[in-house]
C-alpha positions as CSV (number, residue, x, y, z in Angstrom):
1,X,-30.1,76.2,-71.9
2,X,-29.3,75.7,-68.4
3,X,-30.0,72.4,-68.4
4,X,-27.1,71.9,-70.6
5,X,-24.9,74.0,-69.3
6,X,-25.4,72.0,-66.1
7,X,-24.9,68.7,-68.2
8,X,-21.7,69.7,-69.4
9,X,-20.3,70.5,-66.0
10,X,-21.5,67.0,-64.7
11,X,-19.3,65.3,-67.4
12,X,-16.5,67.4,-66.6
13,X,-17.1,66.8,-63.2
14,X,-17.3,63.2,-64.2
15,X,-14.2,63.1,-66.6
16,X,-12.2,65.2,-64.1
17,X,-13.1,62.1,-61.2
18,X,-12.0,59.6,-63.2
19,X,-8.7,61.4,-64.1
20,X,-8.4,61.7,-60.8
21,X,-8.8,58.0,-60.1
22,X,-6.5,57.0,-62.9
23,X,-3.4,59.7,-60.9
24,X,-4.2,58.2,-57.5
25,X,-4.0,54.9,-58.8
26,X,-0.5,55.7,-60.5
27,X,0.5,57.4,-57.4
28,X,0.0,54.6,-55.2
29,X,1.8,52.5,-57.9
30,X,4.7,54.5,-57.7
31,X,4.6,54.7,-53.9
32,X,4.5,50.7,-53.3
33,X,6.9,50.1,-56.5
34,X,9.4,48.1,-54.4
35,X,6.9,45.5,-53.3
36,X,5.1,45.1,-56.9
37,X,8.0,42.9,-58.5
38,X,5.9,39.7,-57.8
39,X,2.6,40.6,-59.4
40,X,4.0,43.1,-62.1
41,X,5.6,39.4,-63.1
42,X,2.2,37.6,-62.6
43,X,0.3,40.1,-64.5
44,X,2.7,39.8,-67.6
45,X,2.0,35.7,-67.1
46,X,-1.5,36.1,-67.2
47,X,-1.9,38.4,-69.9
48,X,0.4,36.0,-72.0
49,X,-1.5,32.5,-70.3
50,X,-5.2,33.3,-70.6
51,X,-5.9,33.0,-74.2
52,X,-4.5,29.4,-73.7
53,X,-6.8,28.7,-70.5
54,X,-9.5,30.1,-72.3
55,X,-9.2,27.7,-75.3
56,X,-8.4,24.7,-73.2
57,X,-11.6,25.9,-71.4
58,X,-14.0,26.3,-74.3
59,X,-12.6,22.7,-75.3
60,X,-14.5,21.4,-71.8
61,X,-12.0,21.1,-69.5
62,X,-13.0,22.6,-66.3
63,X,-11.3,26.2,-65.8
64,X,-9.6,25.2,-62.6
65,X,-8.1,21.5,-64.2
66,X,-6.9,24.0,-67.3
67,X,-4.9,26.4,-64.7
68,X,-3.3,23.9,-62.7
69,X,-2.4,21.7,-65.7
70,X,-1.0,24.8,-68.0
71,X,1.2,26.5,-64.8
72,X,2.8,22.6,-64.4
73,X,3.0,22.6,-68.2
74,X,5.2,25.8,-67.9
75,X,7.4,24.7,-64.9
76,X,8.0,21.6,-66.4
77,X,9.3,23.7,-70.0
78,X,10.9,25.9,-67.8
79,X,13.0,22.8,-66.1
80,X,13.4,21.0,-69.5
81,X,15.2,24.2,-71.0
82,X,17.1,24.5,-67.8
83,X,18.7,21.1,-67.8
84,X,19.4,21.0,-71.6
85,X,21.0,24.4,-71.2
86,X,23.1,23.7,-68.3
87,X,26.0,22.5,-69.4
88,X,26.4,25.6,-71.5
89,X,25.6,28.1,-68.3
90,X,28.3,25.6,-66.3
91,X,30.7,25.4,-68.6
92,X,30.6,29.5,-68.9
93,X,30.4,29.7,-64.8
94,X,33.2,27.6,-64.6
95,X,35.4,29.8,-67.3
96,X,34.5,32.9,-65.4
97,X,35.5,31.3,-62.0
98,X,38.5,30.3,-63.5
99,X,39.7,33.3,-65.2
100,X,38.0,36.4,-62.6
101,X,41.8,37.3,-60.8
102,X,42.5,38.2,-64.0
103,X,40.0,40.2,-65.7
104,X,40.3,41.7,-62.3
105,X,43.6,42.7,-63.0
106,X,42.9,43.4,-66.5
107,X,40.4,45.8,-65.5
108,X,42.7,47.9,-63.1
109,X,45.5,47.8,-65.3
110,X,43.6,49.3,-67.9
111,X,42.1,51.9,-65.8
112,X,45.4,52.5,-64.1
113,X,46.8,53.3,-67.9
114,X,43.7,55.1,-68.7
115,X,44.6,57.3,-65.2
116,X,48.1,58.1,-65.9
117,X,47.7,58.8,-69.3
118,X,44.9,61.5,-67.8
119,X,47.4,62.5,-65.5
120,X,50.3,63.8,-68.0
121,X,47.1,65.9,-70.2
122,X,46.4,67.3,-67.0
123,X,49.8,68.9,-65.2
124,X,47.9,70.6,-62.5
125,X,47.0,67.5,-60.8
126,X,49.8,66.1,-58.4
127,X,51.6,62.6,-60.0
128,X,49.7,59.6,-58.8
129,X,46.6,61.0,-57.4
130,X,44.1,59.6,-60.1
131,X,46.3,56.3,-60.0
132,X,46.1,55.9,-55.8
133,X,42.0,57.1,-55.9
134,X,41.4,54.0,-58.6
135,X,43.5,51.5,-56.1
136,X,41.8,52.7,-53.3
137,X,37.8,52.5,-54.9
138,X,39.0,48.5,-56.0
139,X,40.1,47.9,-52.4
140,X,37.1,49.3,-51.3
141,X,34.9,48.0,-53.8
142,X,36.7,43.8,-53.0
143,X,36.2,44.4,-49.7
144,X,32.7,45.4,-49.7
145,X,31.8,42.1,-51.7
146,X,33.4,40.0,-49.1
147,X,31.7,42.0,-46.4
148,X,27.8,42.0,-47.8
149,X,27.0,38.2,-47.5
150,X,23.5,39.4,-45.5
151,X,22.9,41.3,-48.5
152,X,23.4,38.2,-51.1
153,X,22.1,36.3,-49.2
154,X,18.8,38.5,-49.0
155,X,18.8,39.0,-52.9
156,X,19.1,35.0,-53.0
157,X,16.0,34.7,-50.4
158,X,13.9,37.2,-52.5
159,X,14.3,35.3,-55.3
160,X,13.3,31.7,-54.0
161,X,10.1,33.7,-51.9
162,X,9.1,35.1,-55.6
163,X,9.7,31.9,-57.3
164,X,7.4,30.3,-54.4
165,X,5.0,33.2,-54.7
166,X,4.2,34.0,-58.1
167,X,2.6,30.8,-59.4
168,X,0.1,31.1,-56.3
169,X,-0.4,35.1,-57.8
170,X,-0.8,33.3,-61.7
171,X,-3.1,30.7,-60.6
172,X,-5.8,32.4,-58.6
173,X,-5.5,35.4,-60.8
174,X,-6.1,32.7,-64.3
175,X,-8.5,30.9,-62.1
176,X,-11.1,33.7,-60.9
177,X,-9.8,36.6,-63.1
178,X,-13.2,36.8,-64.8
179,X,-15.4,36.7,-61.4
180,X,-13.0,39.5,-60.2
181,X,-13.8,41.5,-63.6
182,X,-17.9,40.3,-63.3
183,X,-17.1,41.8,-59.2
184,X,-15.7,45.3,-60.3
185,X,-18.1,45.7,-63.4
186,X,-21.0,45.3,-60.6
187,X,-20.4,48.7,-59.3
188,X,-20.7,50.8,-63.0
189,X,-23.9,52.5,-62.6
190,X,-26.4,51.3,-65.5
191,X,-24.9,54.5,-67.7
192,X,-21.6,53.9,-67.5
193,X,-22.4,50.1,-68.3
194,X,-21.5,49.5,-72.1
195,X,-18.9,52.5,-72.2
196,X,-17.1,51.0,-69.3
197,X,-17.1,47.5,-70.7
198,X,-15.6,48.7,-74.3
199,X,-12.9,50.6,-72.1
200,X,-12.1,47.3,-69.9
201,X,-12.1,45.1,-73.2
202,X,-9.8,47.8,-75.5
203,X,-7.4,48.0,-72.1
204,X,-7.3,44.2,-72.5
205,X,-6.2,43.7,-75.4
206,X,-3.8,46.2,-75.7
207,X,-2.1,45.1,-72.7
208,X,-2.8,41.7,-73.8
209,X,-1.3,41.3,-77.3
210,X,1.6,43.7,-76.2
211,X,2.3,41.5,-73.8
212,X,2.2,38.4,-76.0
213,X,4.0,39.8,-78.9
214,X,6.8,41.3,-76.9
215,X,7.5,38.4,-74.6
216,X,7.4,35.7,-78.2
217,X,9.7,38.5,-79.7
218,X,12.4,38.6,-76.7
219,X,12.8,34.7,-76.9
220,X,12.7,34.7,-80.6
221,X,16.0,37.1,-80.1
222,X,17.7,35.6,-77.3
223,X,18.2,32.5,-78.9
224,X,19.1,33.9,-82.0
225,X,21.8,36.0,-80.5
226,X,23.2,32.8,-78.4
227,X,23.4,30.6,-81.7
228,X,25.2,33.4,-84.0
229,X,27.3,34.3,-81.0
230,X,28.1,30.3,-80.4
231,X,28.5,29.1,-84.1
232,X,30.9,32.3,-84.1
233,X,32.9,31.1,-80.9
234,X,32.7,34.1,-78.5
235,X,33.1,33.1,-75.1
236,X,30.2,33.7,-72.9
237,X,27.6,33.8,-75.5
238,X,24.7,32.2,-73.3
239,X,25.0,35.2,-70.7
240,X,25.4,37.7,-73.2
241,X,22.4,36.6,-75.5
242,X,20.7,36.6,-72.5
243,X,21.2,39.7,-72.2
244,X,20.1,40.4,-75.3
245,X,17.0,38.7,-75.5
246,X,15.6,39.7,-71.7
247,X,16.9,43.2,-72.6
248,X,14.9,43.1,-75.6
249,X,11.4,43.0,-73.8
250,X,11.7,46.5,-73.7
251,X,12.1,47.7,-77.4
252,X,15.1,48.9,-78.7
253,X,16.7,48.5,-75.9
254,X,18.2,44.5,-76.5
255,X,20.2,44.7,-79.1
256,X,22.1,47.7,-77.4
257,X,22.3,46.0,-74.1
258,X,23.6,43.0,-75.8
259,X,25.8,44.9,-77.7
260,X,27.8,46.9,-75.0
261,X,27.4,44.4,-72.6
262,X,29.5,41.8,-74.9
263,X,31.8,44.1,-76.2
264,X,32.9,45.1,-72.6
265,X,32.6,41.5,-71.8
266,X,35.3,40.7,-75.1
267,X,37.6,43.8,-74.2
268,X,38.2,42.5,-70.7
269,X,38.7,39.2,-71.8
270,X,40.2,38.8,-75.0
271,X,41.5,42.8,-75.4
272,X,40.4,42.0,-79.3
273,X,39.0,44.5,-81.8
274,X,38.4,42.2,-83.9
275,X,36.2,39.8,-81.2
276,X,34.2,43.4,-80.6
277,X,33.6,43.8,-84.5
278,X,31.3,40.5,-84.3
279,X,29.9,41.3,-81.0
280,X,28.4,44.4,-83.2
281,X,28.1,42.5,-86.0
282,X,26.2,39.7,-84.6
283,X,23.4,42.2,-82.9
284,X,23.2,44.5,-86.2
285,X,22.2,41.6,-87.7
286,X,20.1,40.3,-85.2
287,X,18.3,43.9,-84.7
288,X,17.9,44.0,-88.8
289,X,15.8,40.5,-88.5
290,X,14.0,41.4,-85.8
291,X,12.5,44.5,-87.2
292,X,12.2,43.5,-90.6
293,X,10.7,39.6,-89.5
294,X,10.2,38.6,-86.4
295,X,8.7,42.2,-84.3
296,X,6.1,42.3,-87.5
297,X,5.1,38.8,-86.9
298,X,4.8,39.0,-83.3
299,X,3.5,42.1,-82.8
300,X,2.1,43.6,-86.0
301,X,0.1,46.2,-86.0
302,X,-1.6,44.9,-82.3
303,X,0.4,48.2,-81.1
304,X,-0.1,51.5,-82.8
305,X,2.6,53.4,-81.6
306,X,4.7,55.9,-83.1
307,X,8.6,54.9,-82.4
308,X,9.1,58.4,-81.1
309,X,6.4,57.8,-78.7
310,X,7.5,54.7,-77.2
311,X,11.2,56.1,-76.9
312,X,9.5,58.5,-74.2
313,X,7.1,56.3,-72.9
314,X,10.6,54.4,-71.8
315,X,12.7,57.1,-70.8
316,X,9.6,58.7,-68.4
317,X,9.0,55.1,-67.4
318,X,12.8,54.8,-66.4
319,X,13.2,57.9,-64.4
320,X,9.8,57.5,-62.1
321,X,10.0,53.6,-61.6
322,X,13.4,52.2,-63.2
323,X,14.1,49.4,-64.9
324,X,10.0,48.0,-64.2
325,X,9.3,51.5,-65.4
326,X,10.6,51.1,-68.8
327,X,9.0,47.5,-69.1
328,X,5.4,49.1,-68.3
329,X,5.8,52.6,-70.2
330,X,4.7,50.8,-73.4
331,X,1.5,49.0,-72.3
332,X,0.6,52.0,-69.5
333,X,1.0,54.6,-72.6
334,X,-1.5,52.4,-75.0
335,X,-3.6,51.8,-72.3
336,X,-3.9,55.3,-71.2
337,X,-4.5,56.5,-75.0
338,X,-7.1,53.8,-75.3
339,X,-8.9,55.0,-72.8
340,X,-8.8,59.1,-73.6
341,X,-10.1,57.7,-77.0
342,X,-13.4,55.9,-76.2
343,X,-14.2,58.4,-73.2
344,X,-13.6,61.0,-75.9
345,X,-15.9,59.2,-77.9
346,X,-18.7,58.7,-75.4
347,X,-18.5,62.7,-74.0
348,X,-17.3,64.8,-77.1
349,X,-18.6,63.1,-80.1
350,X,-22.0,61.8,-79.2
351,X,-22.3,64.0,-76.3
352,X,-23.5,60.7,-73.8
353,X,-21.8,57.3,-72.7
Protein backbone atom coordinates (compact mmCIF):
# COMPACT_ATOMS: atom_id res chain seq x y z
CA UNK A 1 0.00 0.00 0.00
CA UNK A 2 2.73 2.29 0.58
CA UNK A 3 4.41 1.36 -2.19
CA UNK A 4 1.79 2.91 -4.21
CA UNK A 5 1.04 5.54 -2.40
CA UNK A 6 4.69 6.46 -2.99
CA UNK A 7 4.34 5.65 -6.76
CA UNK A 8 1.65 8.01 -7.17
CA UNK A 9 3.48 10.91 -5.65
CA UNK A 10 6.57 10.20 -7.95
CA UNK A 11 4.29 10.73 -11.03
CA UNK A 12 2.93 13.78 -9.62
CA UNK A 13 6.19 14.72 -8.82
CA UNK A 14 7.07 13.81 -12.34
CA UNK A 15 3.97 15.42 -14.12
CA UNK A 16 4.35 18.48 -11.84
CA UNK A 17 8.35 18.78 -13.36
CA UNK A 18 7.46 18.66 -16.56
CA UNK A 19 4.63 21.29 -16.17
CA UNK A 20 7.07 23.10 -14.76
CA UNK A 21 9.45 22.78 -17.72
CA UNK A 22 6.74 23.50 -20.28
CA UNK A 23 5.98 27.28 -18.00
CA UNK A 24 9.70 28.13 -17.86
CA UNK A 25 10.00 27.37 -21.33
CA UNK A 26 6.91 29.77 -22.22
CA UNK A 27 8.29 32.25 -19.80
CA UNK A 28 11.52 32.52 -21.41
CA UNK A 29 9.55 32.75 -24.69
CA UNK A 30 7.77 35.51 -23.64
CA UNK A 31 10.80 37.20 -22.08
CA UNK A 32 13.04 37.12 -25.37
CA UNK A 33 9.83 37.68 -27.72
CA UNK A 34 11.42 40.72 -29.45
CA UNK A 35 14.48 38.79 -30.63
CA UNK A 36 12.37 35.53 -31.91
CA UNK A 37 10.94 37.14 -35.19
CA UNK A 38 13.72 35.40 -37.27
CA UNK A 39 13.32 31.85 -36.08
CA UNK A 40 9.44 32.00 -35.22
CA UNK A 41 9.65 32.63 -39.29
CA UNK A 42 12.18 29.70 -39.79
CA UNK A 43 10.33 27.37 -37.79
CA UNK A 44 6.93 28.00 -39.78
CA UNK A 45 9.43 27.28 -43.07
CA UNK A 46 10.53 24.23 -41.83
CA UNK A 47 7.52 22.82 -40.62
CA UNK A 48 5.98 23.70 -44.15
CA UNK A 49 9.56 22.52 -46.15
CA UNK A 50 10.39 19.17 -44.59
CA UNK A 51 7.86 16.88 -46.01
CA UNK A 52 9.41 18.07 -49.37
CA UNK A 53 13.13 17.43 -48.18
CA UNK A 54 12.06 14.29 -46.88
CA UNK A 55 10.61 12.98 -50.18
CA UNK A 56 13.32 14.43 -52.29
CA UNK A 57 15.52 12.56 -49.73
CA UNK A 58 13.82 9.16 -49.78
CA UNK A 59 14.14 9.63 -53.74
CA UNK A 60 18.26 9.43 -53.20
CA UNK A 61 19.35 12.65 -53.29
CA UNK A 62 21.59 13.41 -50.56
CA UNK A 63 19.75 15.39 -47.58
CA UNK A 64 22.19 18.32 -47.70
CA UNK A 65 21.96 18.62 -52.04
CA UNK A 66 17.83 18.46 -51.23
CA UNK A 67 18.16 21.57 -48.67
CA UNK A 68 20.21 23.68 -50.61
CA UNK A 69 18.46 23.00 -53.91
CA UNK A 70 14.71 23.43 -52.36
CA UNK A 71 15.67 26.96 -50.33
CA UNK A 72 17.07 28.25 -54.09
CA UNK A 73 13.98 26.66 -55.40
CA UNK A 74 11.98 28.99 -53.11
CA UNK A 75 13.98 32.24 -53.56
CA UNK A 76 13.93 31.86 -57.11
CA UNK A 77 9.59 31.55 -56.80
CA UNK A 78 9.82 34.09 -54.50
CA UNK A 79 11.74 36.45 -57.20
CA UNK A 80 9.64 35.15 -60.13
CA UNK A 81 6.27 36.31 -58.38
CA UNK A 82 8.05 39.49 -57.38
CA UNK A 83 8.93 40.59 -60.87
CA UNK A 84 5.57 39.48 -62.54
CA UNK A 85 3.86 41.36 -59.80
CA UNK A 86 5.73 44.46 -59.90
CA UNK A 87 4.18 46.40 -62.12
CA UNK A 88 0.97 46.09 -60.25
CA UNK A 89 2.78 47.06 -56.67
CA UNK A 90 4.52 50.15 -58.86
CA UNK A 91 1.74 51.17 -60.52
CA UNK A 92 -0.25 51.30 -56.92
CA UNK A 93 3.07 53.05 -55.22
CA UNK A 94 3.08 55.46 -57.77
CA UNK A 95 -0.88 56.34 -57.42
CA UNK A 96 -0.40 56.67 -53.67
CA UNK A 97 2.67 58.93 -54.17
CA UNK A 98 0.80 60.83 -56.35
CA UNK A 99 -2.43 61.35 -54.62
CA UNK A 100 -0.97 61.29 -50.47
CA UNK A 101 -1.39 65.50 -50.07
CA UNK A 102 -4.65 64.77 -50.62
CA UNK A 103 -5.95 61.94 -48.70
CA UNK A 104 -4.02 63.92 -46.24
CA UNK A 105 -6.23 66.58 -46.49
CA UNK A 106 -9.11 64.43 -47.00
CA UNK A 107 -8.37 62.82 -43.77
CA UNK A 108 -8.25 66.19 -41.65
CA UNK A 109 -11.12 67.59 -43.26
CA UNK A 110 -13.12 64.83 -42.31
CA UNK A 111 -11.97 64.72 -38.91
CA UNK A 112 -12.18 68.47 -38.60
CA UNK A 113 -16.12 68.01 -39.64
CA UNK A 114 -16.40 65.03 -37.48
CA UNK A 115 -14.83 67.61 -34.46
CA UNK A 116 -17.12 70.41 -35.00
CA UNK A 117 -20.01 68.59 -35.46
CA UNK A 118 -18.95 67.00 -31.75
CA UNK A 119 -18.43 70.33 -30.72
CA UNK A 120 -22.19 71.90 -31.21
CA UNK A 121 -23.66 68.16 -29.28
CA UNK A 122 -21.40 69.12 -26.67
CA UNK A 123 -21.91 73.08 -25.55
CA UNK A 124 -19.83 72.81 -22.54
CA UNK A 125 -16.71 72.56 -24.51
CA UNK A 126 -15.20 76.08 -25.56
CA UNK A 127 -15.63 76.57 -29.77
CA UNK A 128 -12.58 75.28 -31.56
CA UNK A 129 -10.91 73.30 -28.93
CA UNK A 130 -11.54 69.70 -30.53
CA UNK A 131 -10.82 71.42 -33.96
CA UNK A 132 -7.18 73.13 -32.81
CA UNK A 133 -6.19 69.53 -30.64
CA UNK A 134 -6.80 67.53 -34.20
CA UNK A 135 -4.52 70.37 -36.14
CA UNK A 136 -2.10 70.27 -33.63
CA UNK A 137 -1.73 65.96 -33.32
CA UNK A 138 -1.37 66.20 -37.63
CA UNK A 139 1.43 68.72 -37.14
CA UNK A 140 2.82 66.71 -34.70
CA UNK A 141 2.22 63.56 -36.11
CA UNK A 142 4.03 65.14 -40.11
CA UNK A 143 6.69 66.30 -38.24
CA UNK A 144 7.52 63.24 -36.44
CA UNK A 145 7.73 61.33 -39.82
CA UNK A 146 10.15 63.69 -41.21
CA UNK A 147 12.07 63.66 -37.94
CA UNK A 148 12.41 59.52 -37.45
CA UNK A 149 14.69 58.71 -40.46
CA UNK A 150 17.07 56.56 -37.78
CA UNK A 151 14.09 54.85 -37.00
CA UNK A 152 13.19 53.81 -40.86
CA UNK A 153 15.98 53.37 -41.49
CA UNK A 154 16.46 50.74 -38.63
CA UNK A 155 13.06 49.00 -39.54
CA UNK A 156 14.69 48.94 -43.26
CA UNK A 157 18.10 47.30 -41.75
CA UNK A 158 16.04 44.73 -39.67
CA UNK A 159 14.47 43.58 -42.49
CA UNK A 160 17.54 43.01 -45.00
CA UNK A 161 19.53 41.31 -41.60
CA UNK A 162 16.33 38.86 -41.41
CA UNK A 163 16.11 38.32 -45.01
CA UNK A 164 20.07 37.47 -44.86
CA UNK A 165 19.49 35.50 -41.72
CA UNK A 166 16.66 33.34 -41.98
CA UNK A 167 17.66 31.00 -44.87
CA UNK A 168 20.98 30.24 -42.82
CA UNK A 169 18.17 29.39 -39.64
CA UNK A 170 15.89 27.17 -42.53
CA UNK A 171 18.90 25.44 -43.82
CA UNK A 172 20.76 24.09 -40.89
CA UNK A 173 17.56 23.56 -39.07
CA UNK A 174 16.16 21.28 -42.57
CA UNK A 175 19.66 19.93 -42.77
CA UNK A 176 20.35 18.44 -39.21
CA UNK A 177 16.82 18.86 -37.66
CA UNK A 178 16.64 15.07 -37.21
CA UNK A 179 20.30 14.69 -35.53
CA UNK A 180 19.10 17.51 -33.19
CA UNK A 181 15.75 15.46 -32.44
CA UNK A 182 18.12 11.91 -32.31
CA UNK A 183 20.51 14.62 -29.72
CA UNK A 184 17.48 15.59 -27.37
CA UNK A 185 15.75 12.12 -27.43
CA UNK A 186 19.25 10.70 -25.99
CA UNK A 187 18.60 12.17 -22.72
CA UNK A 188 14.88 10.33 -22.06
CA UNK A 189 15.58 7.86 -19.56
CA UNK A 190 14.74 4.16 -20.95
CA UNK A 191 10.97 4.72 -19.31
CA UNK A 192 10.16 7.76 -20.65
CA UNK A 193 11.49 6.37 -24.13
CA UNK A 194 8.27 5.37 -26.25
CA UNK A 195 5.89 7.79 -24.35
CA UNK A 196 8.23 10.62 -25.15
CA UNK A 197 8.62 9.68 -28.78
CA UNK A 198 4.57 9.50 -29.41
CA UNK A 199 4.58 13.03 -27.56
CA UNK A 200 7.43 14.53 -29.99
CA UNK A 201 5.73 12.74 -33.12
CA UNK A 202 1.79 13.99 -32.15
CA UNK A 203 3.61 17.69 -31.38
CA UNK A 204 4.88 17.32 -34.99
CA UNK A 205 2.34 16.93 -36.72
CA UNK A 206 0.05 19.10 -35.23
CA UNK A 207 2.32 21.89 -35.67
CA UNK A 208 3.18 20.53 -38.85
CA UNK A 209 -0.02 20.15 -40.89
CA UNK A 210 -1.35 23.41 -39.12
CA UNK A 211 1.34 25.00 -40.44
CA UNK A 212 0.95 23.63 -43.96
CA UNK A 213 -2.67 24.03 -44.24
CA UNK A 214 -2.83 27.54 -42.96
CA UNK A 215 0.09 28.96 -44.85
CA UNK A 216 -1.65 26.99 -48.55
CA UNK A 217 -5.00 28.56 -47.21
CA UNK A 218 -3.59 32.35 -46.68
CA UNK A 219 -2.17 32.33 -50.43
CA UNK A 220 -5.21 30.52 -51.76
CA UNK A 221 -7.09 33.80 -50.27
CA UNK A 222 -4.83 36.54 -51.11
CA UNK A 223 -4.96 35.99 -54.56
CA UNK A 224 -8.36 35.41 -54.67
CA UNK A 225 -9.13 38.67 -52.93
CA UNK A 226 -6.52 40.61 -55.45
CA UNK A 227 -8.34 39.11 -58.62
CA UNK A 228 -12.12 39.91 -57.46
CA UNK A 229 -10.93 43.22 -56.08
CA UNK A 230 -8.92 43.91 -59.72
CA UNK A 231 -11.62 42.40 -62.18
CA UNK A 232 -13.92 44.83 -59.98
CA UNK A 233 -11.57 47.95 -60.42
CA UNK A 234 -10.89 49.09 -56.82
CA UNK A 235 -7.75 50.95 -56.62
CA UNK A 236 -5.16 49.39 -54.54
CA UNK A 237 -6.33 45.99 -54.65
CA UNK A 238 -2.72 44.25 -54.49
CA UNK A 239 -2.04 46.01 -51.04
CA UNK A 240 -5.37 45.39 -49.76
CA UNK A 241 -5.58 41.59 -50.79
CA UNK A 242 -2.56 41.48 -49.23
CA UNK A 243 -3.80 42.29 -46.49
CA UNK A 244 -6.25 39.91 -46.71
CA UNK A 245 -4.47 36.98 -47.42
CA UNK A 246 -1.29 37.54 -44.78
CA UNK A 247 -3.99 38.56 -42.40
CA UNK A 248 -5.66 35.35 -43.02
CA UNK A 249 -2.78 33.14 -41.52
CA UNK A 250 -4.39 33.74 -38.42
CA UNK A 251 -8.06 32.50 -38.73
CA UNK A 252 -10.79 34.67 -38.99
CA UNK A 253 -9.00 37.32 -38.72
CA UNK A 254 -8.25 38.00 -42.95
CA UNK A 255 -11.22 38.61 -44.26
CA UNK A 256 -11.92 41.36 -41.46
CA UNK A 257 -8.57 42.91 -41.81
CA UNK A 258 -9.14 42.95 -45.45
CA UNK A 259 -12.34 44.21 -45.11
CA UNK A 260 -11.82 47.37 -42.85
CA UNK A 261 -8.55 47.94 -44.13
CA UNK A 262 -10.12 48.55 -47.84
CA UNK A 263 -13.11 50.16 -46.84
CA UNK A 264 -11.04 52.89 -44.98
CA UNK A 265 -8.65 52.69 -47.83
CA UNK A 266 -12.02 53.50 -50.43
CA UNK A 267 -13.54 56.19 -47.94
CA UNK A 268 -10.39 58.25 -48.00
CA UNK A 269 -10.01 57.89 -51.48
CA UNK A 270 -12.99 57.72 -53.40
CA UNK A 271 -15.56 59.01 -50.32
CA UNK A 272 -17.97 56.12 -52.10
CA UNK A 273 -20.51 53.99 -50.38
CA UNK A 274 -21.01 52.30 -53.14
CA UNK A 275 -16.89 51.47 -53.66
CA UNK A 276 -17.29 50.20 -49.67
CA UNK A 277 -20.34 47.97 -50.56
CA UNK A 278 -17.89 45.72 -52.83
CA UNK A 279 -15.01 46.10 -50.55
CA UNK A 280 -17.51 43.96 -48.19
CA UNK A 281 -18.94 42.24 -50.80
CA UNK A 282 -15.81 40.97 -52.30
CA UNK A 283 -14.45 39.53 -48.72
CA UNK A 284 -18.10 37.98 -47.79
CA UNK A 285 -17.58 36.19 -50.68
CA UNK A 286 -14.22 35.39 -50.33
CA UNK A 287 -14.68 34.28 -46.43
CA UNK A 288 -17.86 32.08 -47.77
CA UNK A 289 -15.35 30.07 -50.15
CA UNK A 290 -12.80 29.77 -47.95
CA UNK A 291 -14.76 28.11 -45.22
CA UNK A 292 -16.99 26.14 -47.33
CA UNK A 293 -13.75 25.06 -50.02
CA UNK A 294 -10.61 25.97 -49.65
CA UNK A 295 -9.94 25.91 -45.27
CA UNK A 296 -11.58 22.06 -45.66
CA UNK A 297 -9.20 21.19 -48.31
CA UNK A 298 -6.23 22.65 -46.68
CA UNK A 299 -6.67 21.96 -43.37
CA UNK A 300 -9.37 19.35 -42.84
CA UNK A 301 -9.78 17.78 -39.94
CA UNK A 302 -5.60 17.90 -39.34
CA UNK A 303 -6.83 20.46 -36.51
CA UNK A 304 -9.43 19.52 -34.07
CA UNK A 305 -10.37 22.63 -32.63
CA UNK A 306 -13.49 24.02 -31.48
CA UNK A 307 -13.95 27.69 -33.21
CA UNK A 308 -14.61 28.97 -29.73
CA UNK A 309 -11.41 27.64 -28.72
CA UNK A 310 -9.27 29.01 -31.18
CA UNK A 311 -11.04 32.62 -30.84
CA UNK A 312 -9.23 32.51 -27.27
CA UNK A 313 -6.35 30.81 -28.13
CA UNK A 314 -5.89 34.25 -30.39
CA UNK A 315 -7.13 36.81 -28.13
CA UNK A 316 -4.63 35.30 -25.04
CA UNK A 317 -2.08 34.94 -27.77
CA UNK A 318 -2.51 38.73 -28.65
CA UNK A 319 -2.47 40.27 -25.32
CA UNK A 320 0.91 38.30 -23.92
CA UNK A 321 2.93 38.39 -27.27
CA UNK A 322 0.98 40.57 -30.00
CA UNK A 323 0.58 40.11 -33.27
CA UNK A 324 3.29 36.71 -33.17
CA UNK A 325 1.07 35.83 -30.34
CA UNK A 326 -2.00 35.41 -32.22
CA UNK A 327 -0.12 33.56 -35.16
CA UNK A 328 1.21 30.89 -32.46
CA UNK A 329 -2.03 30.59 -30.11
CA UNK A 330 -3.32 28.02 -32.57
CA UNK A 331 -0.50 25.58 -32.99
CA UNK A 332 0.83 26.26 -29.02
CA UNK A 333 -2.92 25.43 -27.93
CA UNK A 334 -2.98 21.99 -30.07
CA UNK A 335 0.28 21.27 -29.07
CA UNK A 336 -0.22 21.80 -25.46
CA UNK A 337 -3.70 19.63 -25.65
CA UNK A 338 -1.72 16.98 -27.48
CA UNK A 339 0.53 16.59 -24.98
CA UNK A 340 -2.03 16.68 -21.68
CA UNK A 341 -3.68 13.86 -23.79
CA UNK A 342 -0.97 11.17 -24.18
CA UNK A 343 0.66 11.98 -20.64
CA UNK A 344 -2.93 11.52 -19.49
CA UNK A 345 -2.88 8.44 -21.16
CA UNK A 346 0.47 7.08 -19.99
CA UNK A 347 -0.25 8.16 -15.94
CA UNK A 348 -4.16 7.94 -15.48
CA UNK A 349 -5.37 5.32 -17.75
CA UNK A 350 -2.69 2.57 -17.74
CA UNK A 351 -1.21 3.92 -14.57
CA UNK A 352 2.79 3.70 -16.34
CA UNK A 353 4.49 5.43 -19.42
Amino acid sequence: MERTESQKFWRIFEIGIIGAILLGVLVLFYVFRDMLAPFIIAFILVFFLNPIVDYMEGEGISRTWAVVGLIFSVLGLLILIGVLSWPLVDKEISAFKENAPTYIKKVQSGLNSTAQLAEKKMTFLPKGTLTKMINDKSADLLVGAASNVDVILGVVMSIVSNAILIPFIVFFLLKDGRQMKKSLIAFVPNKYFETFLCLLYEVNQQISNYIRGQLIDAAIVGILSIALLYMLDIRYAVFIGAIGGIGNIIPYVGPVAGMVVGSVVVLIDTGSGFGIMKIIVVFGCVQLIDEAIISPLAVGKSVDVHPLAVVIAILVGGMFLGAWGMLLAVPLYCSIKVSFQILYRGFVEYGNW
